[in-house]
Biopython code that builds the backbone (N, CA, C, O; Angstrom):
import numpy as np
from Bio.PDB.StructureBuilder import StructureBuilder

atoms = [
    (1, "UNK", "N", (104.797, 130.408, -169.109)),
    (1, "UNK", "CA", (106.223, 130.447, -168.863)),
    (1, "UNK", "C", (106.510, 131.408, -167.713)),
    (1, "UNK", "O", (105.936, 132.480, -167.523)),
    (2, "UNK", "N", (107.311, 130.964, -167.102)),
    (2, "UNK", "CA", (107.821, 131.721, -165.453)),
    (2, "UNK", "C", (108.767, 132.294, -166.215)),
    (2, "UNK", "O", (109.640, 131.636, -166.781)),
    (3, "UNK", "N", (108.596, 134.383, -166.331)),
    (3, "UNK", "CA", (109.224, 134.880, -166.600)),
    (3, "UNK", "C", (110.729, 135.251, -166.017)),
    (3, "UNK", "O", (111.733, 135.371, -166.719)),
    (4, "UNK", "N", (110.673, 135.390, -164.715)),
    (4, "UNK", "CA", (111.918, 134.914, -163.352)),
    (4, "UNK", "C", (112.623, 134.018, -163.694)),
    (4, "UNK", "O", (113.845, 134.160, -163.693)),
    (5, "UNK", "N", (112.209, 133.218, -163.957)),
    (5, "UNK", "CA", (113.257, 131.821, -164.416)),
    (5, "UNK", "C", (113.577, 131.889, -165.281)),
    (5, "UNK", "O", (114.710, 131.444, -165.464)),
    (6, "UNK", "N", (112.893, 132.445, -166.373)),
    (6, "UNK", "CA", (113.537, 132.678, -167.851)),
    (6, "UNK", "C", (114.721, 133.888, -167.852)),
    (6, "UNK", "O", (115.706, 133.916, -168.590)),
    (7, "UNK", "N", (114.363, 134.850, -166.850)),
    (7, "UNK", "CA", (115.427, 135.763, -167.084)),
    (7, "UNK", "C", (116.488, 134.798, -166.114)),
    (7, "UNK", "O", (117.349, 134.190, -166.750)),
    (8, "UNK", "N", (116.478, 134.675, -165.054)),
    (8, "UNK", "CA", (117.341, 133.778, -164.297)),
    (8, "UNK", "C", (118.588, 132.875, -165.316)),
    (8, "UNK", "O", (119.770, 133.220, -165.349)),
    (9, "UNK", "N", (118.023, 131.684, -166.097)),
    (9, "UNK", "CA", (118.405, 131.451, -167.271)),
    (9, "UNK", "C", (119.299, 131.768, -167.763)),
    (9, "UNK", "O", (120.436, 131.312, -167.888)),
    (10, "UNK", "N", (118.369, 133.296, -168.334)),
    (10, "UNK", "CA", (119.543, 133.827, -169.433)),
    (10, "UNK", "C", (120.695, 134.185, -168.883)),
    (10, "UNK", "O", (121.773, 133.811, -169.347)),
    (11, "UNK", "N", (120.555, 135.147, -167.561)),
    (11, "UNK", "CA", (121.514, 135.642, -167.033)),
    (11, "UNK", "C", (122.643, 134.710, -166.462)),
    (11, "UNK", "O", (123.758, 135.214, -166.328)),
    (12, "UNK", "N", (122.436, 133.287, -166.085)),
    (12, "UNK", "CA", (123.193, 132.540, -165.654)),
    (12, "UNK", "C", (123.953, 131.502, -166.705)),
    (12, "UNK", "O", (125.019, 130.892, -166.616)),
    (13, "UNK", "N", (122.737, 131.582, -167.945)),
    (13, "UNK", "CA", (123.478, 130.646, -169.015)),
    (13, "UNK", "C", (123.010, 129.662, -169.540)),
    (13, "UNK", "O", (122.857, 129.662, -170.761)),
    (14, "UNK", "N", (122.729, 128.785, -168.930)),
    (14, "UNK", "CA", (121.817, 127.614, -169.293)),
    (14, "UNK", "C", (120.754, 127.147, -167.896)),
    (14, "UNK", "O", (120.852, 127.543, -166.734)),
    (15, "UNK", "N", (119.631, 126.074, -168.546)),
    (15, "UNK", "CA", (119.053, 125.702, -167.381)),
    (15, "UNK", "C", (120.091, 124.919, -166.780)),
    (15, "UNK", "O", (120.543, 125.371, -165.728)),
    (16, "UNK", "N", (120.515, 123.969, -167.164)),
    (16, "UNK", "CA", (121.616, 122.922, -166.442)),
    (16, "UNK", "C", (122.735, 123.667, -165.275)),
    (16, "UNK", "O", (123.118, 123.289, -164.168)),
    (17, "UNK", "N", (123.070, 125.004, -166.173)),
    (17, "UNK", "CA", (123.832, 126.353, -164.888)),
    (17, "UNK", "C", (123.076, 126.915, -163.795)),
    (17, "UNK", "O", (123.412, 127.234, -162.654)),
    (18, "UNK", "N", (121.920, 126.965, -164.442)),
    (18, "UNK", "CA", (121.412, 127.528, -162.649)),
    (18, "UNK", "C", (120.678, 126.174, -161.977)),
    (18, "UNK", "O", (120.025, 126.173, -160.934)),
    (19, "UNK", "N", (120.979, 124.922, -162.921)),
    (19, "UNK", "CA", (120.336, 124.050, -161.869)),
    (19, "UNK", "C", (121.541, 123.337, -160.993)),
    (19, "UNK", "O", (121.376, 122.833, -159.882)),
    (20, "UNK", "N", (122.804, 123.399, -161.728)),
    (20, "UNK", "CA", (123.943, 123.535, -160.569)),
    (20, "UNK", "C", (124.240, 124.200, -159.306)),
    (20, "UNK", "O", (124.524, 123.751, -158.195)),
    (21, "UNK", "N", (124.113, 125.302, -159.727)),
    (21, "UNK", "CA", (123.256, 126.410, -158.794)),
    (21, "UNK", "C", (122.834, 126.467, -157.552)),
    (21, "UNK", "O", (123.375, 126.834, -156.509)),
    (22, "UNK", "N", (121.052, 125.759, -157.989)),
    (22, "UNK", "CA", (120.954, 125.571, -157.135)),
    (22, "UNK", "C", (120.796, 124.140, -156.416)),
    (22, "UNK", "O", (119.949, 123.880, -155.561)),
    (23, "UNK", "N", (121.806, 123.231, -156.942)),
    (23, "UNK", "CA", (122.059, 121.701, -156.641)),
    (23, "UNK", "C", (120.785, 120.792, -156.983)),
    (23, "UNK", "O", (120.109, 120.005, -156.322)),
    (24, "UNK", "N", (120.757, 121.217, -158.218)),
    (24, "UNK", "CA", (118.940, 120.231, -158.842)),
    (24, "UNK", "C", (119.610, 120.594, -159.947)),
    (24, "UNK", "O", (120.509, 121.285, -160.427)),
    (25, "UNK", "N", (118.214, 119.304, -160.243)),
    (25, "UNK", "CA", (119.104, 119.252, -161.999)),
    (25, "UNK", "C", (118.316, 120.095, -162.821)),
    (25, "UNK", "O", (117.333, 120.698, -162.390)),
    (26, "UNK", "N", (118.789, 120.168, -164.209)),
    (26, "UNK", "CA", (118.309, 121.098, -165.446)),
    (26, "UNK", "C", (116.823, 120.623, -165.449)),
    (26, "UNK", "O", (116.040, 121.372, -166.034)),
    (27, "UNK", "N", (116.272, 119.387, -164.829)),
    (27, "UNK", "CA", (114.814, 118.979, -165.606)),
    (27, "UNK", "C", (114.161, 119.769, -164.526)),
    (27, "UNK", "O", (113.005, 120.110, -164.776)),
    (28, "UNK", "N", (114.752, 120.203, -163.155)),
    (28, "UNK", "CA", (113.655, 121.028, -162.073)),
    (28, "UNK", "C", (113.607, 121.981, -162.448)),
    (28, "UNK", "O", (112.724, 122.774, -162.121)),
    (29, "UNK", "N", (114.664, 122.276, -163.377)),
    (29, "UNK", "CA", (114.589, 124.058, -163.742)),
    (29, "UNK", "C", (113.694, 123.630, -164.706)),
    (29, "UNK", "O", (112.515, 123.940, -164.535)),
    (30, "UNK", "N", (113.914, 123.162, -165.416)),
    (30, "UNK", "CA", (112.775, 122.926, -166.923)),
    (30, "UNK", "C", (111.563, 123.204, -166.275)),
    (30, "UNK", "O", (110.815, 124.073, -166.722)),
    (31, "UNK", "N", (111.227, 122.410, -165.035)),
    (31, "UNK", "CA", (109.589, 122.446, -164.673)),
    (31, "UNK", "C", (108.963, 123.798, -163.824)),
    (31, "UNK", "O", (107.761, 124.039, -163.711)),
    (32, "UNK", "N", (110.187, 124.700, -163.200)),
    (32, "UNK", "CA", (109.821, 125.909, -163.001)),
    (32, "UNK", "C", (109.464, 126.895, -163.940)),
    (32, "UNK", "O", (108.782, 127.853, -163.576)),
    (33, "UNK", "N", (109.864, 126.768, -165.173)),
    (33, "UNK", "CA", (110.238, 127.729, -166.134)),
    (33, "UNK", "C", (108.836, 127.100, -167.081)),
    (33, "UNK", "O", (108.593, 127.883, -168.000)),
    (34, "UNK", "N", (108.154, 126.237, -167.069)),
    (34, "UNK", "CA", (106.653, 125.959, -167.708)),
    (34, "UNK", "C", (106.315, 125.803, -166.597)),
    (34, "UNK", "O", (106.086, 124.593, -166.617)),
    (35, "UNK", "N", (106.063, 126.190, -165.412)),
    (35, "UNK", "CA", (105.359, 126.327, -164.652)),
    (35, "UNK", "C", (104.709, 124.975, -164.610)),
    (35, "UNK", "O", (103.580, 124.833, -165.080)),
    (36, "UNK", "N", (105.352, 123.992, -164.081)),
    (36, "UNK", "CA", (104.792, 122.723, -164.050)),
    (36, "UNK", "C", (105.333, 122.557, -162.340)),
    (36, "UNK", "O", (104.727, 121.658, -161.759)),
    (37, "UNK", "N", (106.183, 123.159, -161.640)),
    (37, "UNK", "CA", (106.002, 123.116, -159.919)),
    (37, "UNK", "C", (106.899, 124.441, -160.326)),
    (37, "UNK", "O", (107.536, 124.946, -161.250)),
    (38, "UNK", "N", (106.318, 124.712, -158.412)),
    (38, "UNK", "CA", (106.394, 126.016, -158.058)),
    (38, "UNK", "C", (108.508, 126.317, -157.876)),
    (38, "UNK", "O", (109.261, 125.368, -158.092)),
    (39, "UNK", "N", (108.893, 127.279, -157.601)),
    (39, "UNK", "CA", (110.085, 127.151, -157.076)),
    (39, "UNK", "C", (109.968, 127.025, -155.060)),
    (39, "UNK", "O", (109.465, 127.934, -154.400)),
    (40, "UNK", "N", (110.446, 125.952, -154.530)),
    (40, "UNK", "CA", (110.096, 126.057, -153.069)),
    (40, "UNK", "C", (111.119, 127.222, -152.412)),
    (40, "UNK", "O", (112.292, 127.383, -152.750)),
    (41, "UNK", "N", (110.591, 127.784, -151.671)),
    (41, "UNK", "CA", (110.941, 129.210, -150.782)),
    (41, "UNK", "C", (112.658, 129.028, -150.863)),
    (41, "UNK", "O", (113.498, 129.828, -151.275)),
    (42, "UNK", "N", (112.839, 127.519, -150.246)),
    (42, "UNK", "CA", (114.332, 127.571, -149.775)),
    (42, "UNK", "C", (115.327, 127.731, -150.829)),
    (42, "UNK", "O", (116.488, 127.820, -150.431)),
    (43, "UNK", "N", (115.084, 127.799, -152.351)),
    (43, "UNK", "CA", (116.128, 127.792, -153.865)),
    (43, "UNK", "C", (115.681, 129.246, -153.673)),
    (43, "UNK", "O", (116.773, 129.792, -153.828)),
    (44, "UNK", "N", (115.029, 129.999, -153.497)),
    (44, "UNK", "CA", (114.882, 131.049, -153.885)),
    (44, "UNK", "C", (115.963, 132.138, -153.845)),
    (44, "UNK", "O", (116.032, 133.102, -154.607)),
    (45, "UNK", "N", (116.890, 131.803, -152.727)),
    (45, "UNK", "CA", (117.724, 133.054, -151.987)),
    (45, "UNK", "C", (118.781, 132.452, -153.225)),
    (45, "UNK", "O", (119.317, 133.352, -153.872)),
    (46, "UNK", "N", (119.197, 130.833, -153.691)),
    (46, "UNK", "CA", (120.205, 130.308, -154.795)),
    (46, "UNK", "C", (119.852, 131.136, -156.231)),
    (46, "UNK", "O", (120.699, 131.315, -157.106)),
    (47, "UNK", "N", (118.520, 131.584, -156.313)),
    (47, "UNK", "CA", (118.657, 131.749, -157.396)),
    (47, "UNK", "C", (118.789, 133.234, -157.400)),
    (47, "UNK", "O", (119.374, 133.682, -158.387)),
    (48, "UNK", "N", (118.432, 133.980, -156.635)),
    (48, "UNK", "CA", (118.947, 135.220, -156.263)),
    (48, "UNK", "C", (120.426, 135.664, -156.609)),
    (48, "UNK", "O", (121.070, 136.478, -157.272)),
    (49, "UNK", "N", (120.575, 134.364, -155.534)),
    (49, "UNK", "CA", (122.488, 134.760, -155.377)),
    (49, "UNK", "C", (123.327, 134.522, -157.157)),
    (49, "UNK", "O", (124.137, 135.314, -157.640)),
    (50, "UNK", "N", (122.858, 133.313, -157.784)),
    (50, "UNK", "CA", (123.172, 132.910, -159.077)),
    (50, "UNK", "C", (123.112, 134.526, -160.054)),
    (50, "UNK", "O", (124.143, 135.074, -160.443)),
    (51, "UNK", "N", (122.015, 134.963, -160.258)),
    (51, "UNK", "CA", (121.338, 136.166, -160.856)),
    (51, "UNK", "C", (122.485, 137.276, -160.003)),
    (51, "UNK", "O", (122.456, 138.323, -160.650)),
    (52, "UNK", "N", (123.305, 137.403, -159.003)),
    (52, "UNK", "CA", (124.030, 138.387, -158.716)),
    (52, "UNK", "C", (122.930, 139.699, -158.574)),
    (52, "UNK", "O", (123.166, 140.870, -158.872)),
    (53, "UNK", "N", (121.375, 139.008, -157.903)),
    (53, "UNK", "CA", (120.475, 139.876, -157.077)),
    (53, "UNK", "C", (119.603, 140.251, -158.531)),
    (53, "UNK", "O", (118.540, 140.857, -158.399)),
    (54, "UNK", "N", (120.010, 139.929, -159.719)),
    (54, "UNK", "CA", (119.275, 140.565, -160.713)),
    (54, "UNK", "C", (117.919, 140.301, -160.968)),
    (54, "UNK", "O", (117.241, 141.010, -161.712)),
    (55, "UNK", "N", (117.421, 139.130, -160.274)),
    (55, "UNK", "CA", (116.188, 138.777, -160.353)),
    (55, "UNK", "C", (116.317, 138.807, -158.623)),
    (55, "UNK", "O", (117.254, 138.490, -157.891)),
    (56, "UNK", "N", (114.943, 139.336, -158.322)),
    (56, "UNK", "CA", (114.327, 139.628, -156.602)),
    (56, "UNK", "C", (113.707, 138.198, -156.149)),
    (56, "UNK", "O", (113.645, 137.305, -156.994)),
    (57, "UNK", "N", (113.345, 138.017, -155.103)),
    (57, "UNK", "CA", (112.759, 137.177, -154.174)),
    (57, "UNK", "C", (111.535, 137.394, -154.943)),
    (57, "UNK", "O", (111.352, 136.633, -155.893)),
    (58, "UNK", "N", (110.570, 138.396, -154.674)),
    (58, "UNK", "CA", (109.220, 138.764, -154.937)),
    (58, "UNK", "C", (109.137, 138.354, -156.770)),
    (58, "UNK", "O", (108.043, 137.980, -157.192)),
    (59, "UNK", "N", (109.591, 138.392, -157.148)),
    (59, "UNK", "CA", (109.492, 137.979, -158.650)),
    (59, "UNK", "C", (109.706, 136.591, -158.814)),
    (59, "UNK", "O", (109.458, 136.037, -159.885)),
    (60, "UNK", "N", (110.019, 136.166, -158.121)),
    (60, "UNK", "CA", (110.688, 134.442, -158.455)),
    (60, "UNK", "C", (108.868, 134.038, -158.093)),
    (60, "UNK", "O", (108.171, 133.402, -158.883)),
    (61, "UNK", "N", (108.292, 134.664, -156.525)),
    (61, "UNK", "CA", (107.039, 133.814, -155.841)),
    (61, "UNK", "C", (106.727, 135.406, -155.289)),
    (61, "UNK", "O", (107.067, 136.176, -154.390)),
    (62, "UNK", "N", (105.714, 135.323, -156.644)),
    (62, "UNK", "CA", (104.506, 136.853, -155.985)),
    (62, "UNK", "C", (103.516, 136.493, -154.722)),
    (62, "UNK", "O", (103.111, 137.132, -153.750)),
    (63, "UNK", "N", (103.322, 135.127, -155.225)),
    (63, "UNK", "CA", (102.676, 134.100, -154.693)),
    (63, "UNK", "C", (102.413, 133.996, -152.924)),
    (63, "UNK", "O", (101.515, 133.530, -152.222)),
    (64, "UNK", "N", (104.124, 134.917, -152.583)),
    (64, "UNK", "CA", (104.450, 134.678, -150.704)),
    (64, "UNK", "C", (104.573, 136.014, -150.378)),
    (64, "UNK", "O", (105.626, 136.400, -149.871)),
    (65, "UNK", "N", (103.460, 136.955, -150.635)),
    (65, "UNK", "CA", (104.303, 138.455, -150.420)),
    (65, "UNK", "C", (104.489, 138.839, -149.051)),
    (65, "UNK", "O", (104.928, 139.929, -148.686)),
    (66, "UNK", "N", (104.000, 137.531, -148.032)),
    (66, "UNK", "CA", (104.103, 138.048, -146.621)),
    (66, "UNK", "C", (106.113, 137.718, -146.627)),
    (66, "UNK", "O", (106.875, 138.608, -146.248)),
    (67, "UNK", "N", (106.601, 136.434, -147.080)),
    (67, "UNK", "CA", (107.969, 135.841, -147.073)),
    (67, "UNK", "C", (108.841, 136.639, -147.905)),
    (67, "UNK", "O", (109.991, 136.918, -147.564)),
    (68, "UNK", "N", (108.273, 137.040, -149.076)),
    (68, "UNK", "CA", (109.259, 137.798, -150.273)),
    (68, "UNK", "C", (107.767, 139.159, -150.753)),
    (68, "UNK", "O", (106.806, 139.134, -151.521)),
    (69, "UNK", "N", (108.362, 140.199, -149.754)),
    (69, "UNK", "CA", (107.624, 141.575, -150.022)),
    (69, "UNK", "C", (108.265, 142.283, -151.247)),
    (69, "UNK", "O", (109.396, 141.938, -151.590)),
    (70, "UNK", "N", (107.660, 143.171, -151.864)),
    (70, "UNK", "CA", (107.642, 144.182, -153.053)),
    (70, "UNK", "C", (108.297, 144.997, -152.472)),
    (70, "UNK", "O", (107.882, 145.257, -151.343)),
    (71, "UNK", "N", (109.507, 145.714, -152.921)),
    (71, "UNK", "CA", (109.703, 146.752, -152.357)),
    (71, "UNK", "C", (109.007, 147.983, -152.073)),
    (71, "UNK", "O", (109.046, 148.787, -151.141)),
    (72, "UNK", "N", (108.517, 147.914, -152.889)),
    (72, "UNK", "CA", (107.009, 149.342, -152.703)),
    (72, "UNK", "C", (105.992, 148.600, -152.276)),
    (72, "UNK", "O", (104.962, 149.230, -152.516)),
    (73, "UNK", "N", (105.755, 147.593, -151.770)),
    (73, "UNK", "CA", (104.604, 147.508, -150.953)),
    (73, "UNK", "C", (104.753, 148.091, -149.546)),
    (73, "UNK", "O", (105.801, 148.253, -148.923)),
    (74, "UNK", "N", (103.503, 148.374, -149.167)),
    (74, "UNK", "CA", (103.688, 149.270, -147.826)),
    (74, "UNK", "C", (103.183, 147.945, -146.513)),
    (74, "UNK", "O", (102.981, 146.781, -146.862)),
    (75, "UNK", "N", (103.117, 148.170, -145.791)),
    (75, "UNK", "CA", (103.058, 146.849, -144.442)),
    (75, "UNK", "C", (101.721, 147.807, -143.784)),
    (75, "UNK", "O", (101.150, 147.444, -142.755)),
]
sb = StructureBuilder()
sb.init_structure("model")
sb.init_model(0)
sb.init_chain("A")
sb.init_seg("    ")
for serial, (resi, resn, name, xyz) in enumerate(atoms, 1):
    if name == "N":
        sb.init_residue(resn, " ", resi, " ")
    sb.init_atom(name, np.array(xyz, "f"), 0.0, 1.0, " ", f" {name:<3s}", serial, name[0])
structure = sb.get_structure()
């Protein structure tokens, strides 16, 4: 389970709410959240904005840390 998406979720309400969101439906959120496809780079900043920043870039896709850095990572 994609913990990001699960908090994402909660904080927004339902999957069907943040899949409004981010203009996809509740079954893409379903498949992020069992990790059955990835979230692609470009929903990432939607689900950010949805979460009111509460979930980060780097947590959604640890996966891109050159695209979405850690804040304590050093360069």
């Amino acid at each position: 389970m994609n913990d990001a998406i699960k908090t994402a979720i909660a904080l927004v309400g339902t999957q069907r709410k943040l899949g409004v969101e981010c203009g996809l439906s509740q079954q893409a959120v379903n498949k992020w959240l069992h990790n059955k496809a990835k979230v692609s780079p470009e929903y990432v900043h939607l689900i950010i904005r949805a979460t009111k920043g509460m979930v980060k870039g780097y947590q959604i896709r640890p996966d891109l840390p050159e695209l979405l850095p850690h804040p304590e990572q050093t360069v």
